[in-house]
Structure formats: structure tokens, C-alpha cells
N, C-alpha and C positions, 0 to 999 in steps of 0.2 A: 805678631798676632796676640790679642789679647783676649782673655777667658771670653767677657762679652762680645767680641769681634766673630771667636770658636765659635758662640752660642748660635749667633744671628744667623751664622753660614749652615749650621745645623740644620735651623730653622729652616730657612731653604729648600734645604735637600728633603726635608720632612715634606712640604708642600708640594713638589713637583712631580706631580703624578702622570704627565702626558711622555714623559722617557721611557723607553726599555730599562728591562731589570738592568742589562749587562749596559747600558750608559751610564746608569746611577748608582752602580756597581765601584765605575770608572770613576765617578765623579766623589763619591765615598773615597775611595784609596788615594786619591789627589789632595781633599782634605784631610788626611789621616798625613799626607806627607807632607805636607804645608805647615799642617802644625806641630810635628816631631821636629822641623828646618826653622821654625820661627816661633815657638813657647820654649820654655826652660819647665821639662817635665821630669827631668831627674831621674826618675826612678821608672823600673815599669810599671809597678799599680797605680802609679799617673796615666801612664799609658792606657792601663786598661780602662782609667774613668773615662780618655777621650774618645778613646776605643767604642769603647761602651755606647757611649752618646752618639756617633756617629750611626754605628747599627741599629739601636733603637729608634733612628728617625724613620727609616723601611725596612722594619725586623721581618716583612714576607721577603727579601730582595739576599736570599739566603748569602751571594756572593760578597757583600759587605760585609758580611759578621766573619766570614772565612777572612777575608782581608787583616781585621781587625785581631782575629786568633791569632793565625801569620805572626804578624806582625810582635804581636801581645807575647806572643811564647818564643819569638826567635828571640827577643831579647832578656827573656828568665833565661834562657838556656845557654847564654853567651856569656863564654868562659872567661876573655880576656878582652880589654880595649874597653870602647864607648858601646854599652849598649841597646844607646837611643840612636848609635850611627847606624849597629845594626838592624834595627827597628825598621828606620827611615829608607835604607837599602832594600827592607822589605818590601814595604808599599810601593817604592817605586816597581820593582820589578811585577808587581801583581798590577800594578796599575798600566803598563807596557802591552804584559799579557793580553788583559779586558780590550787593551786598545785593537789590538793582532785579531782578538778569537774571532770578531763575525766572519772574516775575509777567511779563514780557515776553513769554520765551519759550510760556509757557502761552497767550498771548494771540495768538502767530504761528502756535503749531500748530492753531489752529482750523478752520483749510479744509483741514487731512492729517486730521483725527481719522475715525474711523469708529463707528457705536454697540457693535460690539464690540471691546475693545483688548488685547492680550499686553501684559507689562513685565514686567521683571526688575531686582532691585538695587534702590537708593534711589536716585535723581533731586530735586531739587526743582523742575527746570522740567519733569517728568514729571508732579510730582503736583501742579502749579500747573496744566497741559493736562487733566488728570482733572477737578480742580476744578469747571475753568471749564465744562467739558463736562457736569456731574455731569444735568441737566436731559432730555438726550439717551443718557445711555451707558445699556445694557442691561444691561452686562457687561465685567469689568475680572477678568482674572484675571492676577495677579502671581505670578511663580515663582520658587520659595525658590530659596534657595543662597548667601547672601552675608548678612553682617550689617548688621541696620536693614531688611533686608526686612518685617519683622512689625508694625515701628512705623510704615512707610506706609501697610500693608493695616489700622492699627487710626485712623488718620487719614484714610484714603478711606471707612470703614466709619462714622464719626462726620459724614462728609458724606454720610451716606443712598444710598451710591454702591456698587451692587452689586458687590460685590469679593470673591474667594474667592483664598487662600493656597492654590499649587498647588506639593505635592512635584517638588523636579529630575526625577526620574526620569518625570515625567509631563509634560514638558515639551512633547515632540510633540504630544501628545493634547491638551496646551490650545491649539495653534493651528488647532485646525481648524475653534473658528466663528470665528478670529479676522478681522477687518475689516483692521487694522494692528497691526504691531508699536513703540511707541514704545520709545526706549533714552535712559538717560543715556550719558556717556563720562568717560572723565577725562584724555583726550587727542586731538587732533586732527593726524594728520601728514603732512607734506609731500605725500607718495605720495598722499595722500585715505583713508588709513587710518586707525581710530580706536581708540582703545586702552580695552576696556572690560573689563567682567568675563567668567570663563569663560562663566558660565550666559547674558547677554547673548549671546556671541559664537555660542552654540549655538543660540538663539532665532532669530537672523540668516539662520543658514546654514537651518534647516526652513523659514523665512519664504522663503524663494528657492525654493526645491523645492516650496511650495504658493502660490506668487503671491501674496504678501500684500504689502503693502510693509513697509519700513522705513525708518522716520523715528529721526535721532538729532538732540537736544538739548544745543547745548551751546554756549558764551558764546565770542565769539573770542580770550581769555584762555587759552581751551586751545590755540592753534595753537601748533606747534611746530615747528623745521625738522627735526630729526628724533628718534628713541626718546631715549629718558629715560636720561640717564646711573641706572644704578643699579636700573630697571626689569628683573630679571633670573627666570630660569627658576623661581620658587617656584609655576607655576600658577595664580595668584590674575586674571590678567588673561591676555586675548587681544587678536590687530589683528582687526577687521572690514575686512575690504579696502573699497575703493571701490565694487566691482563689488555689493557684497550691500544697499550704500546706496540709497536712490532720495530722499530730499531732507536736508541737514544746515540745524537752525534754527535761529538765532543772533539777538541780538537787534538785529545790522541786518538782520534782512530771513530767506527761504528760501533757498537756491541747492542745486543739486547738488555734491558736492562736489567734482569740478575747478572749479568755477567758482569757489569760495573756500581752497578748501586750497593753492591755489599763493603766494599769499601768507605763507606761513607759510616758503617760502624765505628772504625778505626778513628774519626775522627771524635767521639765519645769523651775521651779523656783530656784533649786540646779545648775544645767545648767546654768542659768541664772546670778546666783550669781560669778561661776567657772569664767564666760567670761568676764563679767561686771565687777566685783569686788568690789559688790554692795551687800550690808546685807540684805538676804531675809528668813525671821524664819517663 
């Protein structure tokens, strides 16, 4: 692979907006390991530049830039041997991970589900929870507003899984049989805020105002210590405060979210290191 070859496939990943975070996630950490196995990068502050450019094609898609940290500091940190081999063993394994978490997560949110559910956006540990529940649900209604919504509703609809495409503007009126509100995210922050789409973020706030819960989905690859460099005022995403959460599911385990988002301090100085390019052990 060559720098212009890196670049094009960048490009790429920059335009594809119809995937979930945790696919584009996947699809970052594949080229982060394609080209550590096929450039001659030397050193790691090469690393960080490819690093770098790969996360700032979806700097909201928090689980890419962890990738790229990952990876970026396992190989300052490595003591003896190659380590771009280290690096490269990095991204595979977080790239294995992203692949494993929906089917996980679907598997944890079994004792939140309810037989009727809200969702919004594309998920795939949403629509792995649907899946798995499909035996039980009455009713699943998913509310437009973002791209790749239509191709889950015709993928939950091929699993016999009562699912109806609900106009935004009708958004309130689908929560009122609802049981729960499931959400993806594409961010996880410090505060216990979670950084998803508008139409999500609105789903949230009426799920509070009529008691329903809300359960969010999403891998600890998306923690972060804080907003996204480059995550800026275009409307396409909102925070879900903490207060509108009632459990975040990951695939170690449930928690509420002070109970796992504070960890996402800690990653501060790894972060730190990723941007700067500056040795922080």
C-alpha cells in the first residue's frame, strides 16, 4: 500500500455515513492493520500520522481514535522486538473485538428488553438485542432520521420481527406503547454523557417525560475523556446527559453510567500522547 493508495481508502471511510459507529469502528482498525502489514512506517510517529488520519475521517466515531491510541502507544511502550509488529497485533485484536461486541451486547441487553421497544439510527448491538428477542417482541418501531435506518427495519422485517419505519415527526407518538427505548451511540464521555444522533437524543428526552427507560449500547472502545476533537456544530449528533440514561451495556457486563464512565478519565494521558506525540507511561 502506498501513501496515495492509504489516502484514497481514508477517503472512503470519511464519506460513509450510512454504517454504524461500531462497523466503521471495525473498518478503521482493518485499515490501520493493512497498513502497519503493507507500508514501511518505521517508527511510531509514523504511526501516529496514519493513526491520526484514519480517526480524523469520523473524529465523532470515538471507537477509531481508541484504536489508533491502542495501537499508537502499545508500540512507544514496547520494550524489545519490532514495534510495528506490536502495533499491528494491536489493531488486529481490537479489530476481532468490534467484530464479537454486537452479538455480546445483544446477549446482555436481554433482562432490560421489554416486548415493546423504540430505536432510532443503526446500531448493530441494537439490532443483535432485537434479534435475539425476536420470539418475544410484539413490536419494534424504529424512527427515521438518519442514514441506514431503512436497511435495519428491512433486516429486522426478514427476521419475522414486527417492525414499522416511523416518520421523525411522529416520534413522540411512537413511545407511548413503548416498553423501552434502546439506542446505539458513537461516543461515551467522561461526564456519563453519550454522544448520539439528534433523533436518538430526542427519543431520550420524551422517554424521561413518559417513564420508559433508556438503555444505550455500546462497546468500552467508545469511552472517551472528553468531546471529540472535530465533533462540531453541523446538528448531526447530540450529548444524552447521564441523568436521561438508566443502564449503559457493554460487553463486560451492565452498569449505570457513573459507574463505568469514570474510567474514561484515565484514558486522558493516552489521548494525550495520540495528539501530542509526546511519551506519557
Amino acid at each position: 500500500m502506498e501513501w496515495n493508495e492509504f489516502e484514497e481508502e481514508v477517503g472512503v471511510l470519511a464519506g460513509a455515513k450510512e454504517h454504524s459507529a461500531t462497523k466503521l469502528a471495525q473498518d478503521g482498525s482493518l485499515l490501520l492493520h493493512r497498513a502497519l502489514g503493507e507500508m514501511f512506517l518505521g517508527e511510531p510517529e509514523n504511526l501516529r500520522r496514519v493513526a491520526w488520519q484514519i480517526a480524523e475521517a469520523q473524529p465523532t466515531i470515538v471507537a477509531i481514535r481508541n484504536v489508533g491510541v491502542a495501537a499508537f502507544v502499545t508500540a512507544r511502550e514496547a520494550r524489545v522486538g519490532d514495534r510495528m509488529a506490536a502495533a499491528t497485533r494491536s489493531a488486529s485484536r481490537l479489530a476481532r473485538l468490534l467484530e464479537a461486541t454486537p452479538l455480546s451486547l445483544g446477549r446482555r441487553t436481554q433482562s432490560l428488553m421489554g416486548d415493546h421497544v423504540v430505536t432510532a439510527g443503526y446500531s448493530l448491538g441494537v439490532r443483535a438485542a432485537l434479534i435475539a428477542a425476536k420470539q418475544r417482541l410484539k413490536s419494534v418501531k424504529v424512527v427515521d432520521g438518519v442514514e441506514g435506518t431503512t436497511e435495519i427495519v428491512e433486516q429486522l422485517a426478514q427476521e419475522a420481527i414486527p417492525v414499522d419505519l416511523i416518520p421523525e415527526a411522529q416520534a413522540d407518538g411512537a413511545m407511548r406503547s413503548a416498553e423501552v427505548a434502546l439506542l446505539g451511540c458513537n461516543a461515551l464521555l467522561a461526564d456519563g454523557s453519550a454522544i448520539t444522533t439528534r433523533v436518538a437524543a430526542k427519543l431520550a428526552r420524551v422517554a424521561l417525560a413518559r417513564r420508559i427507560p433508556v438503555q444505550i449500547l455500546a462497546d468500552t472502545l467508545k469511552l472517551a475523556p472528553w468531546l471529540p476533537k472535530g465533533a462540531s456544530d453541523d446538528g448531526s449528533w447530540e450529548l444524552i446527559p447521564p441523568t436521561l440514561v438508566d443502564h449503559v451495556v457493554t460487553e463486560d457486563g451492565i452498569r449505570q453510567p457513573h459507574q463505568l464512565l469514570a474510567a474514561a478519565r484515565d484514558l486522558s494521558p493516552r489521548w494525550n500522547a495520540f495528539e501530542n506525540g509526546l511519551a506519557n507511561r
